[in-house]
C-alpha positions as CSV (number, residue, x, y, z in Angstrom):
1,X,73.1,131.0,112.4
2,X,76.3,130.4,114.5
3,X,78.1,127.0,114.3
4,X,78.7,125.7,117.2
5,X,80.2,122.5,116.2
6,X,83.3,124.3,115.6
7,X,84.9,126.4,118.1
8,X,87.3,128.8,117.1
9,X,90.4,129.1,118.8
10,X,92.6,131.8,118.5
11,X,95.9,130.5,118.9
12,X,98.1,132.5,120.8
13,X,101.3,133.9,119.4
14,X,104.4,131.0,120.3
15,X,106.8,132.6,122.7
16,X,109.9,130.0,122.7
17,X,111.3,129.8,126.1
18,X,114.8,131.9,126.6
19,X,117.4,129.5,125.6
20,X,121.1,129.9,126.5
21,X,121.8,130.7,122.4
22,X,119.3,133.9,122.6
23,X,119.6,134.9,125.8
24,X,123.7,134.9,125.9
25,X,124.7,138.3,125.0
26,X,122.2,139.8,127.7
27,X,123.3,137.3,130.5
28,X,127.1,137.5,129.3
29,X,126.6,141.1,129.4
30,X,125.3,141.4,132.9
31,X,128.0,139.0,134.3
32,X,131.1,140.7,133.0
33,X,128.9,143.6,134.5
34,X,128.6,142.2,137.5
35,X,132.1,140.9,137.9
36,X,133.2,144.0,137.4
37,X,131.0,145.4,140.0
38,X,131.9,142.8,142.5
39,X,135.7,143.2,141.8
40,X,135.3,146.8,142.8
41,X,133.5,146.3,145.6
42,X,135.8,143.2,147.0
43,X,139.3,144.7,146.1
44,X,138.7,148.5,146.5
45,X,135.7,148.8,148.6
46,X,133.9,151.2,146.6
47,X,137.0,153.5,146.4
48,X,139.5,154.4,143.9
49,X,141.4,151.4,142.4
50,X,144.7,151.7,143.8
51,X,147.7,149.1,145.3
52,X,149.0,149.1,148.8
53,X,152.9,149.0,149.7
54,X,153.4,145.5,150.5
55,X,151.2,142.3,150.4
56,X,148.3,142.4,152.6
57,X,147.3,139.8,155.7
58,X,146.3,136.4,155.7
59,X,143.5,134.8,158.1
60,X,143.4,131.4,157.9
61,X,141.1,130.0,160.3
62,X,138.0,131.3,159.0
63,X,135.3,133.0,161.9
64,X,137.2,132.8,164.5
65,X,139.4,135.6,166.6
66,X,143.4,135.3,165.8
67,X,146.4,137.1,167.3
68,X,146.5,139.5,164.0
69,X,142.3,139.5,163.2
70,X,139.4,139.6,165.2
71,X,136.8,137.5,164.8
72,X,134.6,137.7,161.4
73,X,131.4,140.5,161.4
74,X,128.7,139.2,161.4
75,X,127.8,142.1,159.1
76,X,130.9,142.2,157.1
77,X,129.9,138.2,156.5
78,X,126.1,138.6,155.3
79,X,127.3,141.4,152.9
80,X,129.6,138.9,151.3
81,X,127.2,136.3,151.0
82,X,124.3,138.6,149.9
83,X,127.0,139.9,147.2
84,X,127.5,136.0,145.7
85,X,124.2,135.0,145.4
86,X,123.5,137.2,142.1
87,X,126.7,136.2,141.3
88,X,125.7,132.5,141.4
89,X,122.3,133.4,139.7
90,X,124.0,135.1,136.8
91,X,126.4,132.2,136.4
92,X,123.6,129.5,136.2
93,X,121.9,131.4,133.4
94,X,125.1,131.8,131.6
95,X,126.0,127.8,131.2
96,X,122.6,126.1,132.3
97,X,122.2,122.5,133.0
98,X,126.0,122.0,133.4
99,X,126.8,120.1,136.9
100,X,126.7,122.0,140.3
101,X,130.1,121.1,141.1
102,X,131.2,123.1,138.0
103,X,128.9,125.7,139.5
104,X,130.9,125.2,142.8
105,X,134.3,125.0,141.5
106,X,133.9,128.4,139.6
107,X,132.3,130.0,142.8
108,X,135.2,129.3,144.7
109,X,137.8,130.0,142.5
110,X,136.7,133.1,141.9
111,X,136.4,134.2,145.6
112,X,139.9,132.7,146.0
113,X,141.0,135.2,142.9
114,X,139.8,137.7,145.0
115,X,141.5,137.2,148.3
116,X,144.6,136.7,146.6
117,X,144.1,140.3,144.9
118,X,143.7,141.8,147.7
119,X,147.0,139.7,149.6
120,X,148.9,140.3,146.3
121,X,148.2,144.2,145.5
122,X,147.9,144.7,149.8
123,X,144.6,146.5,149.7
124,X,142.9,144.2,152.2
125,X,143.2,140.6,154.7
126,X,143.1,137.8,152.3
127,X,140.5,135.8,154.6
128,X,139.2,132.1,154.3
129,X,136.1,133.1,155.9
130,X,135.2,135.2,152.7
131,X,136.0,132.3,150.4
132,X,133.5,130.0,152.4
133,X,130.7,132.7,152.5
134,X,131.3,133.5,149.3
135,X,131.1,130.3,147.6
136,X,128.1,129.6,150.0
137,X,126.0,132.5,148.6
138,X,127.0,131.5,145.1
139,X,125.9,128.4,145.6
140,X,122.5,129.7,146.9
141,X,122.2,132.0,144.0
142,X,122.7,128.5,141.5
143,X,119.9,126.6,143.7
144,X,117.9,129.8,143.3
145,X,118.2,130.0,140.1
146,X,117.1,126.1,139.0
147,X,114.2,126.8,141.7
148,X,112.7,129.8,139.5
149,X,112.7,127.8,136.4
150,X,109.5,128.7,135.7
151,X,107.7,129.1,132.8
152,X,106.3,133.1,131.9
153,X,105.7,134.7,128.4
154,X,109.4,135.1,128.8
155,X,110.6,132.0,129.7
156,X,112.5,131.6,132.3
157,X,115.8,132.9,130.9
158,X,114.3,136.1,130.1
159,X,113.2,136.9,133.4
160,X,116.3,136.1,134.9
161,X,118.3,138.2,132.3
162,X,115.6,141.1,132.3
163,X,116.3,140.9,136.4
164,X,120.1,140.6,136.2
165,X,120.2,143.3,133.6
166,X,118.0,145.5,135.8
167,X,120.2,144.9,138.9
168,X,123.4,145.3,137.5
169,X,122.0,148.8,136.3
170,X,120.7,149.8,139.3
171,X,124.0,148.6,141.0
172,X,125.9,150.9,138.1
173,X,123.7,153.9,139.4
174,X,124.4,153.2,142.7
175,X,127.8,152.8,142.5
176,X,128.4,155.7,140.3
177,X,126.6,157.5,142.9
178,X,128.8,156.5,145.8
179,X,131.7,157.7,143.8
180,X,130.6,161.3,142.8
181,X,129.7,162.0,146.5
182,X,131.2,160.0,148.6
183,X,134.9,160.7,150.3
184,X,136.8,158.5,149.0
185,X,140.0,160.1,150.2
């Protein structure tokens, strides 16, 4: 006879959510991954790592035309937002429920890092537009991140770190790519 007073339930196996002390390595690894990515990208444009003659050009009135610099494309300006926002997803995983103005303050001083680079070693325009759009798309990429929070088998965190890892290895791929054929001379 079955009992039917007593329902069995098979408990399923208790996945813990991602928290920042098991998911670090993976998200610490994709953002030094990532940084290094973006460095190349920013600096060199996807060539080979080199230093101008002389320091580079300064825009400061961001989007506009100047005497020196036309005005920003509007290409040129949705790359480098596009390029922030996994930037700013990656950094929100790496030191979660810290305040956004942290968030903001690292955004920014890391796209100012990278316009003075480029002034510093002459390799590009040091341009406030880029700082703005940058820290913009960061900052989309943090509210992106506290928007997917989530709950899978994963948790949240591991999503996020299985995606970042994913991207930054496709981005390796990619990039690796554009070197070996590319003309880069």
């Amino acid at each position: 006879m079955l009992d039917t007073t007593h329902t069995q339930h098979r408990a399923l196996p208790h996945l813990p959510a991602t928290t920042p002390g098991n998911a670090t390595p993976v998200i610490a690894t994709a953002f030094v991954s990532y940084l290094f990515l973006l460095t190349w990208a920013i600096v060199w444009k996807l060539s080979v790592p080199h230093a101008g003659t002389g320091f580079g050009p300064v825009k400061l009135v961001p989007f506009v035309a100047s005497a020196e610099f036309g005005p920003s494309a509007p290409g040129e300006v949705a790359a480098n937002f596009l390029a922030f926002v996994p930037y700013g997803m990656i950094l929100a995983a790496l030191v979660p429920r810290r305040p956004w103005t942290l968030g903001l303050c690292i955004i920014a001083g890391t796209s100012l890092s990278y316009e003075l680079l480029q002034f510093v070693l002459g390799v590009g325009a040091a341009d406030t537009t880029d700082v703005l759009v940058n820290t913009a798309g960061g900052m989309i990429g943090v509210a992106l991140y506290v928007a997917s929070r989530t709950r899978s088998r994963f948790g949240y965190g591991g999503v996020l770190s299985r995606a970042g890892v994913f991207g930054v290895l496709l981005s390796i791929v990619i990039g690796s790519a554009m070197v070996l054929l590319g003309d880069f001379a």
